[in-house]
Backbone as CSV, one residue per row, in Angstrom:
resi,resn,N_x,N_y,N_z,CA_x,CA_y,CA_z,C_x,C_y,C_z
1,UNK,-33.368,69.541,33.642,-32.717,68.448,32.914,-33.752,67.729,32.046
2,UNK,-33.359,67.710,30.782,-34.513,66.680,29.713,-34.156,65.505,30.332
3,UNK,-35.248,64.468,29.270,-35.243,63.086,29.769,-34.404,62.506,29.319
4,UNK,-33.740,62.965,28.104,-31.865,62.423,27.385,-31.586,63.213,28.092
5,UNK,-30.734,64.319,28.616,-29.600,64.302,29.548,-29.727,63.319,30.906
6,UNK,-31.019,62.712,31.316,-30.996,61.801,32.487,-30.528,60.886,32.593
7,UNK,-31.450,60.254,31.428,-30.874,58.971,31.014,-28.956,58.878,30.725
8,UNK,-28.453,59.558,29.708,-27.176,59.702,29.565,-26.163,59.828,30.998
9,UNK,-26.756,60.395,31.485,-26.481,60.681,33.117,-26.149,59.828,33.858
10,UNK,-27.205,58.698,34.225,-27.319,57.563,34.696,-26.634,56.523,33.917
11,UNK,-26.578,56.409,32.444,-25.537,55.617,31.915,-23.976,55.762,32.549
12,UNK,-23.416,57.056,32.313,-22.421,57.386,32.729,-22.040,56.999,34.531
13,UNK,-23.350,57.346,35.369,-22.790,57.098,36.347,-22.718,55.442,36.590
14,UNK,-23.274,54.589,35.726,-23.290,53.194,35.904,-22.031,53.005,35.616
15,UNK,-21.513,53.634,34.411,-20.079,52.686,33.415,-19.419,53.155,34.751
16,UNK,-19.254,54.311,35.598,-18.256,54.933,36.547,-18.192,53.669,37.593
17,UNK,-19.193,53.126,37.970,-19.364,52.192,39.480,-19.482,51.000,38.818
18,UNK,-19.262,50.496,37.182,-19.298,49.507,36.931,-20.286,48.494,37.220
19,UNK,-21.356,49.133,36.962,-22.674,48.358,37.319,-23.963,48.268,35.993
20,UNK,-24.659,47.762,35.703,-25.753,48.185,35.116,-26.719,49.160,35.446
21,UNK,-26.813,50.322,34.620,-27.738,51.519,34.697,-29.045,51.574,35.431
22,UNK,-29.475,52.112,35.958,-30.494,51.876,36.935,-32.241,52.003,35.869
23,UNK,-32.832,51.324,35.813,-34.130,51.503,34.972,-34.723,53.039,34.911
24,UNK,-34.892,53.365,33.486,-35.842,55.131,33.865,-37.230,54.306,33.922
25,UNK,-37.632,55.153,34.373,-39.235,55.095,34.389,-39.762,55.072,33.830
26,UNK,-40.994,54.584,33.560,-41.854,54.776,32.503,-43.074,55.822,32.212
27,UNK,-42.602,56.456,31.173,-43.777,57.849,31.312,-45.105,57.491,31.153
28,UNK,-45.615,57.948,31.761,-47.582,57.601,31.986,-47.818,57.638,30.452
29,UNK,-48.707,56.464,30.334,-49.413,56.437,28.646,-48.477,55.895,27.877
30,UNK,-47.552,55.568,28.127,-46.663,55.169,27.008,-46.490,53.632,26.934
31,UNK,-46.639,52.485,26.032,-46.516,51.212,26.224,-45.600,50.601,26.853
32,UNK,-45.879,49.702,27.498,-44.481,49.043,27.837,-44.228,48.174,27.171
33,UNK,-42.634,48.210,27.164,-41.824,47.804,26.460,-41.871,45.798,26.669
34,UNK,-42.582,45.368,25.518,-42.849,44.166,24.980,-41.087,42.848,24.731
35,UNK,-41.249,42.137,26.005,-40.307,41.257,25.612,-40.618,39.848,25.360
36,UNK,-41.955,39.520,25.660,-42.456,38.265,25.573,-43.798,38.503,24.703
37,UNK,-44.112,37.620,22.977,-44.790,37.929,22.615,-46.057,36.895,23.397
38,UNK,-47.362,37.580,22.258,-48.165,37.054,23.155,-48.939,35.613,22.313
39,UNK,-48.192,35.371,21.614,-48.779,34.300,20.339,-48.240,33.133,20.626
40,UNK,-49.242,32.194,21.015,-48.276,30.914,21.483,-48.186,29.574,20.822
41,UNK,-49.355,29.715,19.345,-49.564,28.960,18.822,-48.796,28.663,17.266
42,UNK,-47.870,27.717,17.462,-46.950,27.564,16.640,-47.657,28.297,14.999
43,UNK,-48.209,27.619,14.760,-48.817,27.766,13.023,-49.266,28.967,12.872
44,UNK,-49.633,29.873,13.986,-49.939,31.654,14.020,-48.893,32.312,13.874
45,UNK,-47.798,31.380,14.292,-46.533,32.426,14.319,-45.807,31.946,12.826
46,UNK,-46.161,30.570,12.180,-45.482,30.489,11.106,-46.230,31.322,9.828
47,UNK,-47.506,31.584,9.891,-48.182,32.400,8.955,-47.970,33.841,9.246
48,UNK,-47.901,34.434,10.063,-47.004,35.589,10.882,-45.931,35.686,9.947
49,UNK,-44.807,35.025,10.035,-43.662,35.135,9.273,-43.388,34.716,7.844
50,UNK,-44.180,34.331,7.502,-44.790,33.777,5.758,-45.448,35.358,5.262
51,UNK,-46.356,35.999,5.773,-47.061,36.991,5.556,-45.715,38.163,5.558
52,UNK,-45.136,38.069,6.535,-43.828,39.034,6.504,-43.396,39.260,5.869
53,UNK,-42.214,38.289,5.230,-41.462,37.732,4.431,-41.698,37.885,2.649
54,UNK,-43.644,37.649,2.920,-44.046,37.684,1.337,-44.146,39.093,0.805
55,UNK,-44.195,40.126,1.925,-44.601,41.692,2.090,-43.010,42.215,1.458
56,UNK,-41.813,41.296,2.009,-40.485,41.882,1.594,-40.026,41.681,0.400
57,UNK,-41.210,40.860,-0.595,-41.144,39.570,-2.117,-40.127,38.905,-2.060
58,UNK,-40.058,38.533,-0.416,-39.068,37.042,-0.704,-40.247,35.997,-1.288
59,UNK,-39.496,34.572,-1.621,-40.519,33.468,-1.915,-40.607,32.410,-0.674
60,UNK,-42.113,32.071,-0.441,-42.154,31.621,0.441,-42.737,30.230,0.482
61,UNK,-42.401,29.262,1.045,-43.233,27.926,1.016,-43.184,27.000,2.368
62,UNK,-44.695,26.875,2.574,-44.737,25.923,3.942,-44.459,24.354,3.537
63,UNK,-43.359,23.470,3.927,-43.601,22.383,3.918,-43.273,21.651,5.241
64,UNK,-44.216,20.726,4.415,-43.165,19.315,5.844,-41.844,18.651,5.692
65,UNK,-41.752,18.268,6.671,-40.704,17.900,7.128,-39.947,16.324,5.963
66,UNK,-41.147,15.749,5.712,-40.624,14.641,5.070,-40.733,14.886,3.318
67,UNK,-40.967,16.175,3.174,-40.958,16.698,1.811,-39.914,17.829,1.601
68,UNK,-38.872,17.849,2.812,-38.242,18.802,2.471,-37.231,18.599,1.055
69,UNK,-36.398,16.834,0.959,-35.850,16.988,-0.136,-36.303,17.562,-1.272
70,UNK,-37.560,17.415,-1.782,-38.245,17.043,-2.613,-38.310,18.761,-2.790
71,UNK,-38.711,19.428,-2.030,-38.758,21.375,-1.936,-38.147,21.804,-2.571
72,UNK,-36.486,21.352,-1.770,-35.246,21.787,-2.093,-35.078,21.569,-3.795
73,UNK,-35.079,20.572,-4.307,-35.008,20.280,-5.448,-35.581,20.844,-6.180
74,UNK,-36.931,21.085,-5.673,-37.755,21.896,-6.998,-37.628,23.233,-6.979
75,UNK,-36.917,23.482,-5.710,-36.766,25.331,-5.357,-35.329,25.686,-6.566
76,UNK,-34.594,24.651,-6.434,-33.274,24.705,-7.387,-33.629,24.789,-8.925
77,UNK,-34.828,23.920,-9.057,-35.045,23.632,-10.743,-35.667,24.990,-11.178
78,UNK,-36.476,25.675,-10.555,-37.166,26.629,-11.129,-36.412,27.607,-11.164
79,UNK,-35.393,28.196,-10.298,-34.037,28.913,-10.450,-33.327,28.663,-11.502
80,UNK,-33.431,27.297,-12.148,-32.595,27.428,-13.151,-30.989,27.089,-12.639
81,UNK,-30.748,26.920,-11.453,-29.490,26.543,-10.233,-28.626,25.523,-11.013
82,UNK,-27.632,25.684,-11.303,-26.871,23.983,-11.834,-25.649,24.571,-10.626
83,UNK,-25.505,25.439,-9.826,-23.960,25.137,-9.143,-24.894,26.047,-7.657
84,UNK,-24.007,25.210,-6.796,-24.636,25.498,-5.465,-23.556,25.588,-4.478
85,UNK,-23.393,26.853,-3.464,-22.526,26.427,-2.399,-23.329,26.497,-0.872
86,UNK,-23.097,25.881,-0.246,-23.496,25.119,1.122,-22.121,25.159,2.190
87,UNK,-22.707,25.454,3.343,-21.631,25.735,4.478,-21.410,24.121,5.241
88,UNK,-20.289,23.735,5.666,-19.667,22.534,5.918,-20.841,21.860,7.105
89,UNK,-21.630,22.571,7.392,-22.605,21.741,8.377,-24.214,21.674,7.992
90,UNK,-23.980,22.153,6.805,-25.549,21.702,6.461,-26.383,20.942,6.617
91,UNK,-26.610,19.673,6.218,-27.099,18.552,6.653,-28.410,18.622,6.149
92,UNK,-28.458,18.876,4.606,-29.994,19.056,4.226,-29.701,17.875,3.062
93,UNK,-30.320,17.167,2.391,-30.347,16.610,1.376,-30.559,17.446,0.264
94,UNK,-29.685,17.213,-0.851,-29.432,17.823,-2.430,-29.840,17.158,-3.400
95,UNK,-30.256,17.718,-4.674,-30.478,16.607,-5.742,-28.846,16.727,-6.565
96,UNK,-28.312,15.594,-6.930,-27.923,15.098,-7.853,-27.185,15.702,-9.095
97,UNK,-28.443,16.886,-9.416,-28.347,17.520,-10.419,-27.478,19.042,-9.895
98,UNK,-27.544,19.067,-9.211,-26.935,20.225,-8.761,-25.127,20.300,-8.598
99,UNK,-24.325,20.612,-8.944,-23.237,20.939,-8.840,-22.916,21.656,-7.090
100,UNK,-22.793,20.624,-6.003,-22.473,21.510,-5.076,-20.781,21.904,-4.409
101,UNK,-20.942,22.913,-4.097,-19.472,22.856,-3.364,-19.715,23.546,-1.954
102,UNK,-18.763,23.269,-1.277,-18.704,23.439,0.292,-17.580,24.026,0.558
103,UNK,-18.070,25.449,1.354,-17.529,26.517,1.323,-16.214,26.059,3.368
104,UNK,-15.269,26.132,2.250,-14.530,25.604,4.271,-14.567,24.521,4.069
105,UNK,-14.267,23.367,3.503,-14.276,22.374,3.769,-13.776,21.458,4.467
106,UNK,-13.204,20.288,4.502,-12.064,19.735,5.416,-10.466,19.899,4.918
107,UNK,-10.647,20.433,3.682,-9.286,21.098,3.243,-9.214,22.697,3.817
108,UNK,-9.855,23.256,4.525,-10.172,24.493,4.598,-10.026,25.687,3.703
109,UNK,-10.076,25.268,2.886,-10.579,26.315,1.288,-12.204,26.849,1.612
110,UNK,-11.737,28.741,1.930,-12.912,29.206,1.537,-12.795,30.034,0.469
111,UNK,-14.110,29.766,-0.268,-14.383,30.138,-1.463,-13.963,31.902,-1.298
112,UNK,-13.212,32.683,-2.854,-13.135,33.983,-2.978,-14.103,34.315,-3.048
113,UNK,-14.626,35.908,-3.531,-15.757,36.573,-4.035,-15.987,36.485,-5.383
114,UNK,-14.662,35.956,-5.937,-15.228,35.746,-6.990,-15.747,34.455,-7.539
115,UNK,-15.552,33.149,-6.739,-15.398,31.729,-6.813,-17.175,32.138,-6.344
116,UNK,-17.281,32.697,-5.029,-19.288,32.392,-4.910,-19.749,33.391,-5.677
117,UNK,-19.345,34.438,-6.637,-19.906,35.234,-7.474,-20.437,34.274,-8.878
118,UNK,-19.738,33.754,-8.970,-19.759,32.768,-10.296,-20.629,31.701,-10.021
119,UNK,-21.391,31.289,-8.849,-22.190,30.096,-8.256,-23.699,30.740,-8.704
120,UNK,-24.074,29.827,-9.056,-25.998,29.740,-8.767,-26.431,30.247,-7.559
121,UNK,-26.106,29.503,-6.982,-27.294,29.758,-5.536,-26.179,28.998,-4.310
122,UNK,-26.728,30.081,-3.060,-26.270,29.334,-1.698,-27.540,28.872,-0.931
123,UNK,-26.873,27.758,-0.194,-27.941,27.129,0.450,-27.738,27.021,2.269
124,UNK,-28.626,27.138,2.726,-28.592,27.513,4.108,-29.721,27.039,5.326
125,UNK,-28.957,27.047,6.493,-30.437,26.864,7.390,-30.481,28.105,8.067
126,UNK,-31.023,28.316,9.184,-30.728,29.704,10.405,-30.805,29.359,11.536
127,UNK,-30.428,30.415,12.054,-30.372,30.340,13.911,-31.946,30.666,14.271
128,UNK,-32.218,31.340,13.391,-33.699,32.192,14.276,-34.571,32.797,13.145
129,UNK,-35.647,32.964,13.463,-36.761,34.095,12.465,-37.406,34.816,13.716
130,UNK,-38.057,36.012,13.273,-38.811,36.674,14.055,-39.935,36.832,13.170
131,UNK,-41.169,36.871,13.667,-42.150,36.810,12.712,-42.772,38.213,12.445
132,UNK,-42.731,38.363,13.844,-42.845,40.225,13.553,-42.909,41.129,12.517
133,UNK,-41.412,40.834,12.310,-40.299,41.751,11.466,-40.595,41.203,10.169
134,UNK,-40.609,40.019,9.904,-40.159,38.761,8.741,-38.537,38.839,8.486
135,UNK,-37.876,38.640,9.284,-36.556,38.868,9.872,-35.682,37.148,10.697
136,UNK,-35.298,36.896,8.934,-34.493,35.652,9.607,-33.121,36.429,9.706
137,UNK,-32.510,35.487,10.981,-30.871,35.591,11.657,-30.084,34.566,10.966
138,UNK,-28.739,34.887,10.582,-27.829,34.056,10.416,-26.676,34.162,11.738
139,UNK,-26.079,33.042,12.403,-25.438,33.216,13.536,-23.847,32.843,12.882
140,UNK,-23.765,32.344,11.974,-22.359,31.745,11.719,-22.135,30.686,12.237
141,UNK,-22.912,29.569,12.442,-23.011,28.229,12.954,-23.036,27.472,11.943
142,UNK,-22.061,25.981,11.916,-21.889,25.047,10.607,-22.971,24.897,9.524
143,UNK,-23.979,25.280,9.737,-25.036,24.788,9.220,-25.744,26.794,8.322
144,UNK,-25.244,27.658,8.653,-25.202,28.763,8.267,-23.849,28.958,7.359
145,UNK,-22.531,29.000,7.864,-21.195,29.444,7.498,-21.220,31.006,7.502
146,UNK,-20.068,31.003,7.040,-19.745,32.296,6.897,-20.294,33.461,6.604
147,UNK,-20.511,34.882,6.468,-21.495,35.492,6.172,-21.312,35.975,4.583
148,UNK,-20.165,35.589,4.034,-20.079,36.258,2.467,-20.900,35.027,1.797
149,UNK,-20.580,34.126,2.132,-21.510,32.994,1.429,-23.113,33.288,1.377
150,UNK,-23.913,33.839,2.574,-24.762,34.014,2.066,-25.540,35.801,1.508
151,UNK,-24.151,35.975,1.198,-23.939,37.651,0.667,-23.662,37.987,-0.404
152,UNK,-22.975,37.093,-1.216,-22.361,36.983,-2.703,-23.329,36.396,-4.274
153,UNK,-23.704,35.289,-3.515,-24.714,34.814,-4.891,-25.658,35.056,-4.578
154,UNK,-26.131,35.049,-6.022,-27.645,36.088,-6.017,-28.916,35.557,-5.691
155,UNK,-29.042,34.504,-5.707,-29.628,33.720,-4.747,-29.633,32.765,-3.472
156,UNK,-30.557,33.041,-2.832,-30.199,32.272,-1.280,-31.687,31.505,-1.064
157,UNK,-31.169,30.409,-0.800,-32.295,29.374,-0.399,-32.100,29.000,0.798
158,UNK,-32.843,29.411,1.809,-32.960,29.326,3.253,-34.004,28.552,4.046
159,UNK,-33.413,27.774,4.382,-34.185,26.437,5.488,-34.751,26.904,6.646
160,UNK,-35.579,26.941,7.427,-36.253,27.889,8.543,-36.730,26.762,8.910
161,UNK,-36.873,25.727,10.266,-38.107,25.146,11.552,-38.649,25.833,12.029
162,UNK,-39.877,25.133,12.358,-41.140,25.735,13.027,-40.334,25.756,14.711
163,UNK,-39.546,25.576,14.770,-39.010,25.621,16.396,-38.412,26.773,16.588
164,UNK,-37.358,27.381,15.077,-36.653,28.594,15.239,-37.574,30.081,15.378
165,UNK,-38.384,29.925,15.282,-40.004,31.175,14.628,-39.615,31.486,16.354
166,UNK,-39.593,32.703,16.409,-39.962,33.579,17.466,-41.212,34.872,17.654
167,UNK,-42.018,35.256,18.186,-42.626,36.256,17.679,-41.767,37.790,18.159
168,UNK,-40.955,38.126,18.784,-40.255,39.362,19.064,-38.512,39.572,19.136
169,UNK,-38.682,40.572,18.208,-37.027,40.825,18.654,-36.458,40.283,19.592
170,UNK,-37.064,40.652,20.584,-36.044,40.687,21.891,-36.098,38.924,22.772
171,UNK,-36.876,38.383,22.247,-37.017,37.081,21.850,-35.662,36.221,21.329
172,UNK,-35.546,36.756,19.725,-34.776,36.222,19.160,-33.269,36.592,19.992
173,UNK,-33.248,37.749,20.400,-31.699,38.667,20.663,-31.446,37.717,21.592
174,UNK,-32.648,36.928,22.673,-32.026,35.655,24.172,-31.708,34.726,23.321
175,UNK,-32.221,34.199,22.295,-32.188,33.069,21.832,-30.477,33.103,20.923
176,UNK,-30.118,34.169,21.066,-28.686,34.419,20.005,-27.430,34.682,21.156
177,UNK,-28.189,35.052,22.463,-27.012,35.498,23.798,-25.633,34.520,23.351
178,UNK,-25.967,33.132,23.275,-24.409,32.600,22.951,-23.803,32.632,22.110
179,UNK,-24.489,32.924,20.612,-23.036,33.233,19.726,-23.483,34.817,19.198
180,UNK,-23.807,35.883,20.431,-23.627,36.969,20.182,-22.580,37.953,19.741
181,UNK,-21.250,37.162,20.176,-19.755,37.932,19.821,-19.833,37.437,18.536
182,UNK,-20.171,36.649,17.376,-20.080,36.487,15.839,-20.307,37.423,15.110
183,UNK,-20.042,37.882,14.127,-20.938,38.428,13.221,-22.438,37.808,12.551
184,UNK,-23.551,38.545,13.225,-24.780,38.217,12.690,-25.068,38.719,11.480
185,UNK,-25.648,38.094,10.715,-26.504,38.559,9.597,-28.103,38.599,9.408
186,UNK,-28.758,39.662,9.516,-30.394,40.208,9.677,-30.950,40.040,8.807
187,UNK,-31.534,39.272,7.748,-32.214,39.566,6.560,-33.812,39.713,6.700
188,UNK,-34.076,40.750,5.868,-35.315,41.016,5.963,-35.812,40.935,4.398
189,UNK,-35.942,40.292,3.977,-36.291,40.436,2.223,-35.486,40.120,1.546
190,UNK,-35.243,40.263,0.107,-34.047,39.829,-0.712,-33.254,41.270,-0.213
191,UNK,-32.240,41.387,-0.740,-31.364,43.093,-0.699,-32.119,43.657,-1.475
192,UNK,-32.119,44.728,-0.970,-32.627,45.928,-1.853,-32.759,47.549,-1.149
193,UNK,-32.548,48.483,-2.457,-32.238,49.853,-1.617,-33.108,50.585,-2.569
194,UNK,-33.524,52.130,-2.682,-34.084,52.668,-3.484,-32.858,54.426,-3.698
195,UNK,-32.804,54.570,-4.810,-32.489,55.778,-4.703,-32.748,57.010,-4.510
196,UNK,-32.636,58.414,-4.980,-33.330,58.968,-4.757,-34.775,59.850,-5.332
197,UNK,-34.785,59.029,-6.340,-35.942,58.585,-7.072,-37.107,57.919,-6.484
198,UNK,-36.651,57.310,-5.614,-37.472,55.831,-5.188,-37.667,54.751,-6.366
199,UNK,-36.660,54.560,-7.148,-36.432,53.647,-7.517,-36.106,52.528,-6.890
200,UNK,-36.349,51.242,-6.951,-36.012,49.946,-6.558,-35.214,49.597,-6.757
201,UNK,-34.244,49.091,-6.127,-33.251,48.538,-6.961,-32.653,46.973,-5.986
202,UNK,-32.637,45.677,-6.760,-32.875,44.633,-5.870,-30.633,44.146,-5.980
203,UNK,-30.465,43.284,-5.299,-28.830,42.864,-5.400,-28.209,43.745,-5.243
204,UNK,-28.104,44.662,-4.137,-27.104,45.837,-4.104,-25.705,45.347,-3.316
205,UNK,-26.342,44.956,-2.138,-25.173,44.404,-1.016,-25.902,43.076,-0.242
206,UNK,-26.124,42.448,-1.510,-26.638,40.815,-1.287,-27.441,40.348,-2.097
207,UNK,-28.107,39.224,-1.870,-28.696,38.329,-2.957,-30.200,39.143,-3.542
208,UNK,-30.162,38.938,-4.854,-31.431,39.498,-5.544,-32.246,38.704,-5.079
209,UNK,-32.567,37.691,-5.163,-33.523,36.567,-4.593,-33.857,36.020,-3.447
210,UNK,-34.955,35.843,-2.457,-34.808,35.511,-1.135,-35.985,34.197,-1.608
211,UNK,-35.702,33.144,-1.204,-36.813,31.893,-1.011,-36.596,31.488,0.369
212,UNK,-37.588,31.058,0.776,-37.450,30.143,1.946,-37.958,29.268,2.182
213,UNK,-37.806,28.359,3.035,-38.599,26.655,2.862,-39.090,26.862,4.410
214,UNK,-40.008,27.576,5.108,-40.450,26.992,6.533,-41.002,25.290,6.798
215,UNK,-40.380,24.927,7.483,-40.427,23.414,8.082,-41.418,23.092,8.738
216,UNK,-42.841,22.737,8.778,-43.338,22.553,9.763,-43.911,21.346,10.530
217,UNK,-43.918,21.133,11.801,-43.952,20.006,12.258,-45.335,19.532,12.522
């Protein structure tokens, strides 16, 4: 018997007795499997995920906390942004100048594909980053919304705390256990696919643009 027919084996006889699968072993020499990273120092893990992130040419910027309006605003002006949509729990401060609308509102109007196709930019916070990866989570929580909102316009401006930074997958996956039945959204970079050329090609099945504002305390 190979080590996939075992494993498969033991799956099967778990789903049969309705139990969880019994652990395989671990083959000599081979790492074990990492669930707790080993980086404990906040600002290692936010340059961790800045370095990530910049590798995927999202845009990246460390600020504080009491400069976040001030970010936001200038992250909008250099975009060129005059219309913005934001999910009903945001809770970030906007400039003025911006045209925003709120996707779901208390009328519960959510925007078509073509209503956030026609927008500047969406604006957002997250559930989680992994620094690892450079891999922020969207959970579908008020302050995220829906997942076409931040799928449709071509730019996304994303709010990240130094509290959400995880250093491992499997990290982030405990930190998501409660709104695991949602649809998540994984971003790793702006969208982008290559053909079979290896051509680049950025906005395929999401935003051409990735910025992010890490928060730090």
């Amino acid at each position: 018997m190979t080590a996939r027919d075992e494993v498969l084996a033991r799956i099967r006889t778990a789903l049969q007795r309705g139990r969880a699968p019994a652990p395989v072993a671990q083959t000599a020499g081979q790492p074990a499997y990492r669930r707790h990273g080993d980086t404990t120092d906040e600002a290692s893990l936010i340059r961790l995920l800045a370095d990530r992130l910049a590798d995927y040419r999202a845009l990246v910027h460390l600020v504080a906390a009491d400069s976040l309006a001030g970010e936001i605003a200038a992250a909008l002006e250099r975009r060129g942004a005059a219309t913005a949509v934001v999910p009903p729990g945001l809770g970030l401060p906007l400039p003025d100048s911006v045209v925003v609308t709120v996707d779901g509102a208390e009328d519960g109007h959510a925007l078509s594909a073509a209503e956030l196709d026609a927008i500047d930019a969406v604006i957002t916070r997250a559930a989680v980053a992994i620094a690892e990866t450079g891999t922020i989570i969207l959970d579908g929580s008020p302050d995220q919304g829906r997942r076409a909102i931040s799928l449709v316009p071509d730019y996304h401006l994303c709010v990240v705390d130094a509290r959400q930074v995880v250093e491992l997958v499997p990290e982030a996956v405990a930190r998501l256990a409660g709104t695991a039945s949602r649809p998540l959204t994984w971003i790793s970079g702006p969208s982008a696919t290559s053909d079979i050329e290896l051509e680049r090609v950025e906005g395929v099945h999401g935003p051409r643009t990735l910025e992010v504002l890490l928060v730090t305390r």
